[in-house]
Each structure stands twice: as C-alpha cells, then as structure tokens.
C-alpha positions as CSV (number, residue, x, y, z in Angstrom):
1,X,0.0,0.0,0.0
2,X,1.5,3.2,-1.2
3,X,1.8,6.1,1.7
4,X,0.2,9.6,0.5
5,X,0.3,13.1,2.4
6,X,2.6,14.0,4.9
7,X,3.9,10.1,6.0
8,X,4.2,9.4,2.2
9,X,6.9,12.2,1.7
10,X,9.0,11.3,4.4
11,X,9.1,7.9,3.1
12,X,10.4,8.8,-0.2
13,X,12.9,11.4,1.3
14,X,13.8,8.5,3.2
15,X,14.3,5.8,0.6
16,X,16.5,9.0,-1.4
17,X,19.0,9.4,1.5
18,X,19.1,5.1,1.8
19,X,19.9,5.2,-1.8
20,X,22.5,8.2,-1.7
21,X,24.2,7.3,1.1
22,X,24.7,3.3,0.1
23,X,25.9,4.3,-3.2
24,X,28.2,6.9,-2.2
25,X,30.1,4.6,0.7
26,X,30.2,2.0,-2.5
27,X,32.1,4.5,-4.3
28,X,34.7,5.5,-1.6
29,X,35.4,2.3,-0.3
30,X,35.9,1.1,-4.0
31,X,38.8,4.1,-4.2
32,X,39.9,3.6,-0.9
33,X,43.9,3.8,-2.2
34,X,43.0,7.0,-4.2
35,X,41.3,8.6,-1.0
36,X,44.1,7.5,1.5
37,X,46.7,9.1,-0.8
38,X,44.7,12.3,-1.4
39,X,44.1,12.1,2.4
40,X,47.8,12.3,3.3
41,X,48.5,14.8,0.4
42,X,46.7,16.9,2.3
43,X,49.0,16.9,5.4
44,X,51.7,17.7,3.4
45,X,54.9,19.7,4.9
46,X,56.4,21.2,1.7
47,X,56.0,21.6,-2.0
48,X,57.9,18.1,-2.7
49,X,55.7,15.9,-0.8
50,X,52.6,17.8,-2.0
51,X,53.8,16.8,-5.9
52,X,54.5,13.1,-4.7
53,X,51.3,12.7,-3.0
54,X,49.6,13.9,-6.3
55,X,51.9,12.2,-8.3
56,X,51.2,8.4,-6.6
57,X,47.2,9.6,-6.2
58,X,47.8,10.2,-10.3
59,X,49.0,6.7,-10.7
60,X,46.4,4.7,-8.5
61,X,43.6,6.4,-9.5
62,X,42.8,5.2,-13.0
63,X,42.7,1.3,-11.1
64,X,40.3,2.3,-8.2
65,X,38.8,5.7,-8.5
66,X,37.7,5.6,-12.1
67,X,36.4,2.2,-12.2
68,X,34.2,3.2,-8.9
69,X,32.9,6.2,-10.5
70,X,31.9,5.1,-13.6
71,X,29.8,2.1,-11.0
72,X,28.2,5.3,-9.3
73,X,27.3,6.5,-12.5
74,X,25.7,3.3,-13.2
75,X,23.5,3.6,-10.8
76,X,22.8,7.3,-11.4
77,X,21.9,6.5,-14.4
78,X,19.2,4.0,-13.6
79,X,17.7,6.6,-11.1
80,X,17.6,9.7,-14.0
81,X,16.4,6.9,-16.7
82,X,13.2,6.0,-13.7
83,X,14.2,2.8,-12.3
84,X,14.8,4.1,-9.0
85,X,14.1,1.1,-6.9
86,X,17.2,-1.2,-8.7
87,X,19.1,-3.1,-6.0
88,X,22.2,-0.9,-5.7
89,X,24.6,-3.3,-4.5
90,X,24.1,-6.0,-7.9
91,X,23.6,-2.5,-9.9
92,X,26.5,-0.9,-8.6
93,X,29.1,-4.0,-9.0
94,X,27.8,-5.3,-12.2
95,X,28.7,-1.6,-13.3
96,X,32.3,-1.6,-11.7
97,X,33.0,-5.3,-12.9
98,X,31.5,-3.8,-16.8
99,X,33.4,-0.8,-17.4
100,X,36.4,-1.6,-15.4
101,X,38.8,-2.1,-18.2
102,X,37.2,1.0,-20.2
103,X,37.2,3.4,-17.3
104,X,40.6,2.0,-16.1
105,X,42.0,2.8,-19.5
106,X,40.3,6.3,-20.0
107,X,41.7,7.3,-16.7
108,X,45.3,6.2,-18.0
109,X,44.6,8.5,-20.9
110,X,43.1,11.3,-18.9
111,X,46.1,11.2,-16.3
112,X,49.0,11.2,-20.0
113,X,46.8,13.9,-20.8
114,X,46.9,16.2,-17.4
115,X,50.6,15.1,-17.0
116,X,51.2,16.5,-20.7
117,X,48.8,19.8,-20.4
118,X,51.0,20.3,-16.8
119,X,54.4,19.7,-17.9
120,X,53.7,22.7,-20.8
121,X,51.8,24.6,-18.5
122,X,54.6,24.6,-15.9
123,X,57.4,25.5,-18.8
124,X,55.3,28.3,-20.5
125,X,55.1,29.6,-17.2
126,X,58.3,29.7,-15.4
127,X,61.1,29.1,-18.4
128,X,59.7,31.2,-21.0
129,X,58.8,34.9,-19.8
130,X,58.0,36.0,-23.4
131,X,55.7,33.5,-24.0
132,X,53.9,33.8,-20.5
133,X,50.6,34.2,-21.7
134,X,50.8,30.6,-23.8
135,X,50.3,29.0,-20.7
136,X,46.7,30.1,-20.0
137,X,46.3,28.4,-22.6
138,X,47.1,25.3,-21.3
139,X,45.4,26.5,-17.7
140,X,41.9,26.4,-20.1
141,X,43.0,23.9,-21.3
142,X,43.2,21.6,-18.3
143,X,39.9,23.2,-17.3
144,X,38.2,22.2,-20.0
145,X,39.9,18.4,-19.8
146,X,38.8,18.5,-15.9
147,X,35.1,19.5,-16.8
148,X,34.7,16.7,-19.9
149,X,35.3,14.2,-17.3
150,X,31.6,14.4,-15.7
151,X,30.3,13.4,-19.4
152,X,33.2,11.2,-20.1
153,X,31.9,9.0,-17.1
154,X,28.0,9.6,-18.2
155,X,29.1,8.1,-21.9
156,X,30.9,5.1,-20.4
157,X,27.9,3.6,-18.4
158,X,25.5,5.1,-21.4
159,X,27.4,4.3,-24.9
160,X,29.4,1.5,-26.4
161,X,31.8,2.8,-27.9
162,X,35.7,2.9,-28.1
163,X,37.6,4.4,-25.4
164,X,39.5,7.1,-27.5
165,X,36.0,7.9,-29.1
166,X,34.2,8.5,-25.4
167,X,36.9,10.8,-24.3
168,X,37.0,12.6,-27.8
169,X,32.9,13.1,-28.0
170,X,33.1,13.9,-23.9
171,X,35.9,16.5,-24.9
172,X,33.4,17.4,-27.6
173,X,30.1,18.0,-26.0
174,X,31.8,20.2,-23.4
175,X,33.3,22.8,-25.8
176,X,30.3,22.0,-28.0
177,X,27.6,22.4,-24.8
178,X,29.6,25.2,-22.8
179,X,26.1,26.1,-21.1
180,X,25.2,22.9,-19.6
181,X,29.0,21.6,-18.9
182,X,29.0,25.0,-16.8
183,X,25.8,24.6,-15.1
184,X,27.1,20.5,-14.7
185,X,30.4,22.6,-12.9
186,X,28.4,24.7,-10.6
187,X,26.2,21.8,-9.4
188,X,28.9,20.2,-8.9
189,X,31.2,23.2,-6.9
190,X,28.2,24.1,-4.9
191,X,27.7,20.4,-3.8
192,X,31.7,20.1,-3.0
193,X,30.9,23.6,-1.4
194,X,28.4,22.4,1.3
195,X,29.6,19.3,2.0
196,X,32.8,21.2,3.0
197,X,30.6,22.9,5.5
198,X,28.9,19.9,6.5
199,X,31.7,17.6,6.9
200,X,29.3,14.7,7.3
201,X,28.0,14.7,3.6
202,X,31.4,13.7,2.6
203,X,31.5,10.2,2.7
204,X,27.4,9.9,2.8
205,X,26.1,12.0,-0.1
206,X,28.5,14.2,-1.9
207,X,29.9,11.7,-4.7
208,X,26.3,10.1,-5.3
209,X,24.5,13.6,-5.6
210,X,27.4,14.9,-7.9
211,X,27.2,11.5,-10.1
212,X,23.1,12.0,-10.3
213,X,23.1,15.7,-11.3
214,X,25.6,15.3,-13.5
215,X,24.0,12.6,-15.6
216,X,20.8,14.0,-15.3
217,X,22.5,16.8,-17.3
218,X,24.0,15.0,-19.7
219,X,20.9,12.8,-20.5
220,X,19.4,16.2,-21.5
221,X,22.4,16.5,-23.6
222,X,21.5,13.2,-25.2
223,X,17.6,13.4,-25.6
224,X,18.4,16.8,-27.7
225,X,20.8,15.2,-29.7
226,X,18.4,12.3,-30.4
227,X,15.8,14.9,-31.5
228,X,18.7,16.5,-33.9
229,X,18.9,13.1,-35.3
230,X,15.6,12.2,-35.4
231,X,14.3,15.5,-37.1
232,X,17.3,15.2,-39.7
233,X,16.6,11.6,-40.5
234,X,12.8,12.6,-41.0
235,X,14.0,15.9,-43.3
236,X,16.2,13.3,-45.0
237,X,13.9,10.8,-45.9
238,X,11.1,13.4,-47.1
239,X,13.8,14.8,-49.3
240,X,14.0,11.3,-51.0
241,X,10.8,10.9,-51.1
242,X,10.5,14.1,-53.0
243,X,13.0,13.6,-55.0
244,X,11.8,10.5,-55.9
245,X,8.5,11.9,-56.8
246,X,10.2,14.4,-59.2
247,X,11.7,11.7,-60.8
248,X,8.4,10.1,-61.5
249,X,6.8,12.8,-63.0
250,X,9.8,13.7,-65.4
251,X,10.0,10.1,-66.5
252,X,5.9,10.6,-67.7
C-alpha cells in the first residue's frame, strides 16, 4: 500500500538518503587507495611531498577511482532513466566489474593527458617569460579536460563505444555544450561547497549527488541530440521521397 500526504513524503525522502548514502560509501570504499593518498597529500609539509602525494594519487587512481565512478554513475543512471528502486549493490558492482577495463583505460589516458597539459603549463610559465601568456592556454586547457570528465563517465555507463571515441565526444560535448558543462560545474562546486561545510555529507552523499546531477544533465544532452537526429533523418527521408517523386513525373 503506497503512503500519500505527509507520512508518504517522508518515506520517499527517506528511501533517497538510503539510496544516496549506500551508493556513495560503495564509491569511496571502492577508491579507498585513491582517498588515502589524497588524504595524506593533504598533510603535506612542503611543496615536494605535495607533488609526490599527487603524483602516486595520479598513478592509483585510473585502477580504483575511475572504475568506482563510472559504478556510481551506473547507478545514477538508472535513477535519471526512472528505475529508482534497482538493488544498488548487484547494480553498482555489475557496473564496476563492466566498465572496469574501459574506465581504467580512459583514466590512464586522462592522467598522460593532465601530466602532458601540466608539464607545458609549468614551462610556459616559469622558463619562457615572453611567451607567458601561452600558458593560459594550457590553464583552459586543463579546465576544459577536468570538466569533460563528468560526461566522459556519463558516456561510459550510457554508450558502447571505443575508449579514445568517449573521451574525444566527452571532450566534444563540453566545448560543444559550454552552457550545460558550466551549469554541470556549478552543481557540482556548490555540492563540493556544502559538503565542505557539512563535513558529514562527505563520505554519505556528496559523490552520489554529484554522479546523479551530472547525468541528469548529460541525458538532457542526449535526448536533444536524439531529437537533432531524429528531425534530420525525417527531413532526409522526405527529401527522398521528393526527390523520388520528381523523378516520376519527369519520367511521364
């Protein structure tokens, strides 16, 4: 028997924080290595052990914190596409035990990628004075790479496609979508924000809620390009149709 009124909200608010708060202790103890690194990174005593720290987080990441994201997004994306009530434990590690090898792969790339964008950053900046300004450049750069990641993880759990292809189109659809990647940013920084306040909604809420409104923007993303498509397929086909048409009455 379904609750209604007052009862039947608090039910629902309920079964949201259950869901959140499962998925979201999933995720962190499935990156565990990446969080106890960033953890001590943060305790650094001097510039040298703040670059190792991120340097070793770098490395372990693409074989526990990717692969656990792209699970969370799994889920997310069941809860965005209406099936709210999946089991999350068989949902969440069929995700991580399907896209391990993908995400594990694209987070190798992504990490060559920030190493590379870095390393010119850093030289632009420090060993050439008259080309200074290059290495904004690279700072958008790196921006832009760090936002494509929320749709890179959205297309793994979404798409089959090639790894190099994801991380192309997710490249692709941020420059291509700056409005929603923004608005997919902002979520996200506000979330990050309060949870900073709250320190509770760390390891409770804060990677779940950032996974579920960032697909939720994506799949937006997605439905309007399936329109596109759909509207040009239709223009296509009455074009042959007319064509064809044309052709009939010239051959009479």
């Amino acid at each position: 028997m379904e609750m209604r009124g007052v009862m039947g909200g608090f039910y629902k608010i309920s079964e949201w924080i259950m869901r959140l708060s499962v998925t979201n202790v999933l995720w962190l103890i499935c990156s565990l290595p990446f969080v106890f690194f960033i953890f001590t990174t943060l305790f650094s005593e001097n510039v040298d052990q703040l670059y190792s720290g991120l340097f070793i987080s770098a490395v372990v990441a693409p074989f526990t914190l990717f692969p656990a994201t792209a699970a969370m997004f799994t889920v997310a994306r069941k809860w965005v596409m209406g099936e709210v009530d999946v089991p999350l434990f068989r949902t969440f590690f069929r995700g991580y035990k399907e896209n391990y090898v993908q995400s594990m792969v694209g987070g190798i790339l992504y990490a060559l990628l920030f190493v590379i964008l870095i390393i010119d950053f850093r030289v632009y900046l420090n060993g050439m004075t008259s080309l200074q300004l290059i290495s904004y450049v690279f700072l958008g750069l790196m921006f832009v790479l760090a936002v494509s990641l929320f749709n890179f993880f959205s297309m793994v759990v979404h798409y089959h496609m090639k790894t190099l292809q994801l991380i192309k189109n997710a490249i692709l659809i941020t420059i291509g979508k700056p409005l929603r990647s923004l608005s997919t940013l902002i979520m996200a920084a506000v979330v990050v924000y309060i949870s900073s306040k709250f320190t509770f909604l760390i390891p409770f809420f804060m990677g779940s809620v950032i996974a579920y409104l960032s697909f939720w923007n994506f799949y937006i993303i997605y439905q309007k390009i399936q329109e596109q498509a759909e509207k040009a397929a239709k223009a296509e086909e009455e074009a042959a149709l007319e064509n064809g048409e044309d052709r009939t009455e010239e051959s009479k």
